[in-house]
N, C-alpha and C positions, 0 to 999 in steps of 0.2 A: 251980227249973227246970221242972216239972210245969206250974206257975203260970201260966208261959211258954209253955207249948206251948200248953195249954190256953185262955189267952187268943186265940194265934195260930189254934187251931179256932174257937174259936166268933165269930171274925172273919171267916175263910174263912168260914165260914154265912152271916155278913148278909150279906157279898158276895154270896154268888152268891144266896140268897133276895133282895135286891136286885137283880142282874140280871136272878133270873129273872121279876121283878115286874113290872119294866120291859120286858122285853121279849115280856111277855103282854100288857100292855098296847098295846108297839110294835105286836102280831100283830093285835089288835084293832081297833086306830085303825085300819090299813090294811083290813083287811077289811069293817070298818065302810065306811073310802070306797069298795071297791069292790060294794059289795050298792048301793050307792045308784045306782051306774052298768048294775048287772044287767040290768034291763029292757032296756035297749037295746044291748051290749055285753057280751059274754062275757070276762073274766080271769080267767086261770092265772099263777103263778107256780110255779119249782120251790125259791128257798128266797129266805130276809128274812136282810140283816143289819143290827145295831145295833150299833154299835161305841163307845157310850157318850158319843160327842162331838157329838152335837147330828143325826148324821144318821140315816137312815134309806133301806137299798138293796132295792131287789125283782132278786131274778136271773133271768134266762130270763123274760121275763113275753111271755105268747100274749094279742094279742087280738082279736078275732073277733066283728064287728058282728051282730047276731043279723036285721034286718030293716034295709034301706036303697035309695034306689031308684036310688046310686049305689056307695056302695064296696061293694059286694056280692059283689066277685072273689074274694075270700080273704084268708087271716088277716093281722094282722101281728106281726113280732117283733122283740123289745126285748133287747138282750143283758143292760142294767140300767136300773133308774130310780132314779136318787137326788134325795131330798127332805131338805135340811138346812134347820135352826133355830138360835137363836143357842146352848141347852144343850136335851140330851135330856129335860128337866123339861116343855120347852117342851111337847109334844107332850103330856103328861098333864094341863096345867093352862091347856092354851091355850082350851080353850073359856070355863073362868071367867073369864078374865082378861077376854077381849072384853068379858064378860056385863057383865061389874065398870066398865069402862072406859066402855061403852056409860050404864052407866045413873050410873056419877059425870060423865059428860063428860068424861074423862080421854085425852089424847092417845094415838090407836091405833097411831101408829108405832112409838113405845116399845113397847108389847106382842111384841113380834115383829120387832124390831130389824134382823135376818139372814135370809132366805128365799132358799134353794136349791136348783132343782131340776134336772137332769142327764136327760138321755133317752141314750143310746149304743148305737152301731149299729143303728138302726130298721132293719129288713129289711123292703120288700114288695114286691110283683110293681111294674112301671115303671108299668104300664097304672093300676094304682090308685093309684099315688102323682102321675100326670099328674090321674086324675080329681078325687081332691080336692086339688091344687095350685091347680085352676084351677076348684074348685065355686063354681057362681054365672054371673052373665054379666061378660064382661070390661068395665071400665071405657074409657075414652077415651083413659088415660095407657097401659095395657096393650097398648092397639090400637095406638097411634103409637109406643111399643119394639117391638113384634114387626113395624111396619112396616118400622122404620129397621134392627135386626139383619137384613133379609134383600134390602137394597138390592147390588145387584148379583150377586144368587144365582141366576142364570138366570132360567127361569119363575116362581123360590117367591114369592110376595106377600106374606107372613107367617109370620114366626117367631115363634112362641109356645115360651117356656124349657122348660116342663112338656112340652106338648105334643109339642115335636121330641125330645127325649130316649132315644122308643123309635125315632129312624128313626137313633141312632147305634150303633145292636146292643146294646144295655143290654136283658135281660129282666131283670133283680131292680135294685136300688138302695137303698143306705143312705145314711144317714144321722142328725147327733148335731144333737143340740140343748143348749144352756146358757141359763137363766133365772134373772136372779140379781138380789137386791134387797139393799140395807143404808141404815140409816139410822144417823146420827151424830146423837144429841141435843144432845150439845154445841157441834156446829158447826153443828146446823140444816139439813144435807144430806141429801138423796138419792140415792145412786147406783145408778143400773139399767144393768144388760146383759141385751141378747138376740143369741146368737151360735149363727147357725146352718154346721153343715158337711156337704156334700155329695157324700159322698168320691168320688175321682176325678174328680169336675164341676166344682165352684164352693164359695165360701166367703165367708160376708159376715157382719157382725155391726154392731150398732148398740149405741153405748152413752151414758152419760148420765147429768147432774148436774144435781138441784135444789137451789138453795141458799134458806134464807131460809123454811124450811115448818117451823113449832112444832105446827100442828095442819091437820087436816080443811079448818077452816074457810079457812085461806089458799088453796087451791085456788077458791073462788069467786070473788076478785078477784085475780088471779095479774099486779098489776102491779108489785105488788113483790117476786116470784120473779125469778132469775136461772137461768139453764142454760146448759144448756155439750154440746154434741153431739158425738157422732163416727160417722163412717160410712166402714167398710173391707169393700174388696171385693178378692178375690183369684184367678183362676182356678186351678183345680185339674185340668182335662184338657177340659172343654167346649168351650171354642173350638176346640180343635186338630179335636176331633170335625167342630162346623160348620162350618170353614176345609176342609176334605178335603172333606166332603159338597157345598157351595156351588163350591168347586173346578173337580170333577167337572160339577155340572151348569150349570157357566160354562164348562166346556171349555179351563180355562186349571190351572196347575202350582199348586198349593198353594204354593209359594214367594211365588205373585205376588198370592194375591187379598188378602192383606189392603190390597197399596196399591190395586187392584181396588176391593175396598168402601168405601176412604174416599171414593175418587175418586166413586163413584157414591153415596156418604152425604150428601156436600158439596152436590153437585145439589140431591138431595132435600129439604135443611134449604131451600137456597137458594131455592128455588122459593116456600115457604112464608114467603121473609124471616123465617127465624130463624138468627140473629148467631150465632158462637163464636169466641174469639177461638185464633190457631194453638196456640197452647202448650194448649188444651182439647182441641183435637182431637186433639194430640203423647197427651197422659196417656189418653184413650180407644182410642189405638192402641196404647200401650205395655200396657193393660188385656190387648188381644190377647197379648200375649205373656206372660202368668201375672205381670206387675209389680202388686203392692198397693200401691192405689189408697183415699187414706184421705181424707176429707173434714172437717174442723171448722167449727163454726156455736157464734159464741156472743155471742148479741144480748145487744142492752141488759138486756132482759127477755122475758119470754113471752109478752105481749103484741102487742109488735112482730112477732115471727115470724108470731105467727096471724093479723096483718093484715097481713100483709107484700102478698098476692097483690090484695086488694085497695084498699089505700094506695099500693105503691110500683110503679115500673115495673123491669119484671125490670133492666135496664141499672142500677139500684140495688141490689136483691139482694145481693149480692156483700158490700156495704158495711155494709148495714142489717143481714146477717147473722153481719158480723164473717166473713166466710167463709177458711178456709186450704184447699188441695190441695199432697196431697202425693206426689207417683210415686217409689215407693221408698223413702223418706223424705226424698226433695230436693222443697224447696217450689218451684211455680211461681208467677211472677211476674200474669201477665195473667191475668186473671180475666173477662175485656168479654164481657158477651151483651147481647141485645137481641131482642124478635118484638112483636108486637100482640099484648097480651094480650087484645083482643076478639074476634081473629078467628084466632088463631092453633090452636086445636083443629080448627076446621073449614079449616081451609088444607093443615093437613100432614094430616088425614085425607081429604082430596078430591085434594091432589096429584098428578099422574101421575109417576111415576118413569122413571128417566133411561130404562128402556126399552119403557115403555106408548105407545100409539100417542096424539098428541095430537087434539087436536078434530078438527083441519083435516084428517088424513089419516082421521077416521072419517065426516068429513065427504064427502071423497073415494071412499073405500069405498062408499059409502051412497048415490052418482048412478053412481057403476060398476056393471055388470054382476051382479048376486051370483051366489057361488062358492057349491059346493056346500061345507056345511062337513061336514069329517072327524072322527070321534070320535077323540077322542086314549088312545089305547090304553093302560090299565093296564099297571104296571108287577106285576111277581111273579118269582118262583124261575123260571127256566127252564133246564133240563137240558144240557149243555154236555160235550164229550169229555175226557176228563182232559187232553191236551195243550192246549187251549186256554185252560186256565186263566192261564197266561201270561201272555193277553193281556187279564184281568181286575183288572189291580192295583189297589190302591183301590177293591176293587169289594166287596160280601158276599156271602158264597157259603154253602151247606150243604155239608158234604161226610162223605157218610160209607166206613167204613174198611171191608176186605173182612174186618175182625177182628168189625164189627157194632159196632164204638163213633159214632156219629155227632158231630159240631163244628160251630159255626156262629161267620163271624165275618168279620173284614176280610182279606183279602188286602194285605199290606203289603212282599214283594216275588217277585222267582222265581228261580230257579237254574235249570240245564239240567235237571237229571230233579226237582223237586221246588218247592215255595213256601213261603212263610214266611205263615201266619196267625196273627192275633191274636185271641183267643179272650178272652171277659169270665168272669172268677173270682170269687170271693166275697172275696178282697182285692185285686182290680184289674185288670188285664190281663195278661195271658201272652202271649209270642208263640212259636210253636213250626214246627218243619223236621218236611214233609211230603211224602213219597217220590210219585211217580206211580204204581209199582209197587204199592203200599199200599191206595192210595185206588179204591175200587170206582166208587162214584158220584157228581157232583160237580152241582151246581146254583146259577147264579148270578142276583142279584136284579137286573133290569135290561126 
């Protein structure tokens, strides 16, 4: 019986002296990676876990760009970062193994089979997560969505996603991220995800199969690869946001603008002669309404798709792509577009929209008399009686309490002595009942 126990100690030992080996080693790896990011980027974490099964967690991690001559507003934070492998061995033997593979020529996919990585709850101020959402200049495909998202929205002429984000009363913003690789040797596939979520905004993910890859070297003539795509997108509270806002400054009932934007979206394409056929435009307005919205693409080969733009004419697409859409999960039938793909960038970004003035009235302006023109007056906070709050609904206000708590946020309805605000949390919106009596000061944006 001694025999026995004794056996069961000094097993207990290598256990945990194998844990704790492994997981000095985990502490290392990770450290290692971040000294190499030091120069430029400050990390903290408050603790690491290794749970034996191939991953690897960082919890609370701070970080905080050391010099940048853009995101320089402040830190950001990470609730966890997880990075998995296909066994925890992976991570102590994975540099050899490259070294090994690299110099027999040995196929690197096998090395590392499974890659993991997890980001959740990214916390940072709106302003700097607009800044680098959109670092760089915007491209031509960027400009012509942020054209089309803000057709019939009073004066706006561009909706930019990042950009508009803080004019929806958002000061912080999270967000998760998923990156996930695996490869099958025996089936010869690869399958990737990239799935990002935006909580309370938006949520979209992209995933994807290559079939037919033994090594490296098949990527240089990828005509004999096969893939297979998927693209879903879901709203999570953003539109409702720019539907109220664009609302407001169309002067018309949140109820009505989304047939509002189509109607003035339609224009817009139309003017540029670019085709959609109704059931396209049915699943982009159903989009409006928080329905996922998934897209499949799965060509002959991979070839064809990267010369699809310039081999085929879009009114092909559809075909060449093997394309399915599906709203909700009911697939639609019609699939027809059609534009000039020569001249079609420069049509819908020269465009005027359904409410620009066209040539002939600038033309008429221009032998008329000229008017003195008026600077059009910034919008800001400005000071209002507590009873008239009232008549602010849909509108954002400051308002602070004669307790000294201050609130900022949407006005969403009113009562006789009191309003209803909605106020942004670090899990989502609140809305809460606000006495007249209560309220000392009040300031609305307009």
């Amino acid at each position: 019986m001694q025999i026995i126990i004794r056996l069961i100690l000094v097993l207990c030992l290598v256990v945990a002296g194998l844990y704790g080996f492994l997981y000095f080693k985990t502490k290392t790896f990770v450290d290692q990676a971040i000294s190499y990011a030091s120069p430029y980027i400050s990390i903290t974490y408050k603790g690491i876990s290794n749970p034996m099964d191939g991953s690897i967690a960082l919890k609370g991690v701070t970080m905080r760009p050391k010099f940048s001559s853009r995101m320089d507003s402040g830190e950001v934070y990470i609730r966890s970062i997880e990075f998995r492998l296909n066994s925890v061995l992976d991570f102590i033997f994975l540099k050899g193994k490259i070294q090994k593979a690299t110099k027999e020529n040995q196929n690197l996919f096998a090395i590392a089979p499974k890659i993991q990585m997890k980001l959740d709850h990214v916390r940072s101020e709106t302003k700097q997560f607009s800044e680098w959402w959109g670092e760089g200049e915007d491209g031509y495909l960027d400009r012509i969505i942020a054209r089309a998202r803000a057709q019939g929205c009073g004066d706006t002429k561009s909706i930019d996603f990042a950009k508009f984000i803080p004019k929806l009363g958002y000061e912080t913003i999270e967000y998760s991220v998923i990156l996930d690789y695996e490869y099958d040797k025996y089936a010869s596939v690869i399958d990737l995800e990239n799935e990002w979520t935006i909580h309370d905004l938006t949520s979209f993910s992209l995933k994807g199969s290559i079939s037919n890859v033994t090594s490296i070297a098949d990527f240089q003539d990828p005509s004999n690869l096969l893939t297979k795509v998927y693209f879903v997108h879901q709203d999570l509270g953003y539109n409702k946001g720019w539907i109220d806002f664009c609302a407001k400054e169309s002067g018309i009932k949140a109820d009505n603008y989304i047939n509002h934007h189509m109607k003035h979206l339609k224009s817009f394409l139309s003017k540029a002669n670019v085709i959609f056929s109704d059931e396209l435009y049915n699943a982009y307005k159903a989009s409006l309404n928080q329905a996922k919205v998934t897209f499949k693409f799965m060509p002959e080969s991979i070839n064809s798709a990267l010369q699809i733009v310039d081999r085929y004419k879009p009114s092909s697409w559809p075909a060449v792509l093997n394309m399915t859409v599906k709203v909700d999960g009911k697939e639609i039938n019609d699939l027809s577009m059609n534009w000039n793909r020569d001249t079609v960038v420069k049509d819908l970004l020269e465009v005027k929209s359904h409410d620009e003035k066209t040539k002939q009235q600038i033309l008429n302006e221009t032998n008329s008399p000229k008017k003195k023109k008026t600077k059009k007056k910034k919008r800001s906070y400005i000071e209002v009686s507590i009873h008239e709050l009232k008549n602010y609904v849909n509108s954002y206000v400051k308002i602070t309490l004669k307790s000294g708590k201050k609130f900022k946020g949407l006005i969403v309805g009113d009562e006789e002595n009191s309003i209803t605000l909605r106020v942004r949390t670090r899990g989502g919106n609140m809305e809460m009942q606000m006495n007249y009596e209560k309220i000392k000061k009040a300031s609305v944006y307009k």
